[in-house]
N, C-alpha and C positions, 0 to 999 in steps of 0.2 A: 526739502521743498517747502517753503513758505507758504499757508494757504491762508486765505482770506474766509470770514466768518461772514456768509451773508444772511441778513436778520428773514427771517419769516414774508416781510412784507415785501422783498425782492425773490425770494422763492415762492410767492404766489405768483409771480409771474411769468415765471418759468414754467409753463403750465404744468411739466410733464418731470418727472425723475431724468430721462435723457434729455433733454432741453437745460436742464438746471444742472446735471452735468457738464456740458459742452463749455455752457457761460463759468461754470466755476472753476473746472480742472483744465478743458483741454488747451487756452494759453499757457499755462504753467507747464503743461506738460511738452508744447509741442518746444517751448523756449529751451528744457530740461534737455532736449532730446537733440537738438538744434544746434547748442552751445558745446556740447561734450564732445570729446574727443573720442574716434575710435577705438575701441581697447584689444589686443589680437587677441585670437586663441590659439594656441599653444600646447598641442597636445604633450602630456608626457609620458602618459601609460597609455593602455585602452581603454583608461574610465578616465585620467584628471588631465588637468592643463595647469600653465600657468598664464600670467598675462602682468602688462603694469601697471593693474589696479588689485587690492586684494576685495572679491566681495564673499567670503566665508562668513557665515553667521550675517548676513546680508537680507532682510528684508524687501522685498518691490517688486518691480517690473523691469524684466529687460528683455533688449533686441537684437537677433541675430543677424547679422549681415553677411554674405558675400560679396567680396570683394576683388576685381579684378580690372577690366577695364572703365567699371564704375561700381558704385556702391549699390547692391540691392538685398532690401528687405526682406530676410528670407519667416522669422518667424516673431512673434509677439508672446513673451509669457510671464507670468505670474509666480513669484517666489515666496509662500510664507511662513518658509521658515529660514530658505539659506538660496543666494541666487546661484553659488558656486555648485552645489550640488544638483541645481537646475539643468544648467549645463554641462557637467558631467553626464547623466543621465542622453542628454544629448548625442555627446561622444561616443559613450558605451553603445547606441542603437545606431548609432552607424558603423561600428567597430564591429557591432555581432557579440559584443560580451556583455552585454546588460540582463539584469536576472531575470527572472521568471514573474516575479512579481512587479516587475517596474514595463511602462511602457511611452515609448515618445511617438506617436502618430507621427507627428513633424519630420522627425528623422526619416523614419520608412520613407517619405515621401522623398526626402534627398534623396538618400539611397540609392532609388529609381532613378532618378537624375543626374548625381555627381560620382556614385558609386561608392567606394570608403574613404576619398578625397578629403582630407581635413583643411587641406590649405587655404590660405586665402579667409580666412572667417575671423570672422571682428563682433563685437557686442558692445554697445552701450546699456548705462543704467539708472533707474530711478530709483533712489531710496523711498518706501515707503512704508508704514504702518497703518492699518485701518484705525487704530487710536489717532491720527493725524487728521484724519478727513472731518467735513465740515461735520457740522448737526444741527440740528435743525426740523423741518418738515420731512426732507428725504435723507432718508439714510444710507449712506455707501458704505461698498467694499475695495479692497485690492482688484478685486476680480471686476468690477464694477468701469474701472479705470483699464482695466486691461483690455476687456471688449470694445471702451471706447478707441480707445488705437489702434483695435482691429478694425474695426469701422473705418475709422479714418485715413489710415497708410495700406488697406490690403496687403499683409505680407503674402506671399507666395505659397507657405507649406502650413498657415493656422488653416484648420478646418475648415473654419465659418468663410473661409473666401479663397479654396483651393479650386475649389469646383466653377471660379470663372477664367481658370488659365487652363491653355493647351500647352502640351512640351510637344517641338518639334526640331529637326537637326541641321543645322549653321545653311545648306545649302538651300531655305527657304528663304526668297525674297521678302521684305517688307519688316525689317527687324524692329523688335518693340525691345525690346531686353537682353542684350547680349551677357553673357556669362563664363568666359572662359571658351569652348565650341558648342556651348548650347545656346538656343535661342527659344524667348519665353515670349507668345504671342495670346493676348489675349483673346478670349471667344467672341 
């Protein structure tokens, strides 16, 4: 991702850290995200997958999708050390074999909804390193960048924006989200 340096005197007018955000990263990001192709997942054990991108030892951000009669958002996360074992982790909490010490909220939340379903799931990705981002006045992180794209595309199973959708089943009228026989309506 190419990021642009902006001087002091254009960050004072960004009043705010999320203000000076949005103007600096989130074109760059939504264009990253826009342009790329979806990549499957591809279970091959109960913890790994493959796919035809390799992102092992992968740095950034990426996003889970479901995919079936249309593409939806299912989750937004943060990799800082490896994205491939992000998602694994993933895998393994909806498989029921992830350790004691590892936990994915996100997953549990599928769970409840897709059951141990792996299919159908696709991810795109950003390269990034907190050594990349601007400096300046405000200083960011990876994680900085990730809540703004939670912000902005509400995935369905991050945290910060599970608690505005309701799950209910295919034979309720007025569909906001179809997903295979579930239907996602928001509150």
């Amino acid at each position: 991702m190419n990021l642009v340096w902006y001087s002091p005197i254009v960050q004072k007018y960004c009043w705010n850290s999320e203000n000076f955000l949005k103007a600096a990263y989130l074109p760059f990001l939504e264009q990253e995200i826009e342009e790329q192709n979806f990549h499957p997942i591809t279970p091959t054990s109960l913890r790994g997958f493959r796919s035809d991108v390799t992102v092992s030892n992968k740095k950034g951000i990426y996003l889970i999708y479901k995919k079936t009669n249309q593409s939806v958002l299912l989750y937004v996360g943060c990799a800082t050390s490896c994205i491939y074992g992000r998602i694994t982790r993933f895998i393994a909490q909806v498989n029921g074999t992830i350790r004691e010490d590892e936990n994915h909220p996100a997953a549990k939340k599928y769970v409840n909804i897709f059951g141990n379903d792996l299919n159908d799931l696709y991810f795109k990705y950003i390269l990034i390193e907190d050594s990349n981002l601007l400096e300046g006045t405000f200083h960011h992180t990876v994680f900085d960048l990730e809540n703004l794209l939670i912000k902005k595309y509400e995935p369905l199973f991050n945290t910060e924006t599970f608690y505005k959708y309701a799950f209910v089943k295919q034979d309720v009228p007025k569909e906001i989200i179809k997903i295979g026989n579930v239907e996602i309506h928001k509150r």
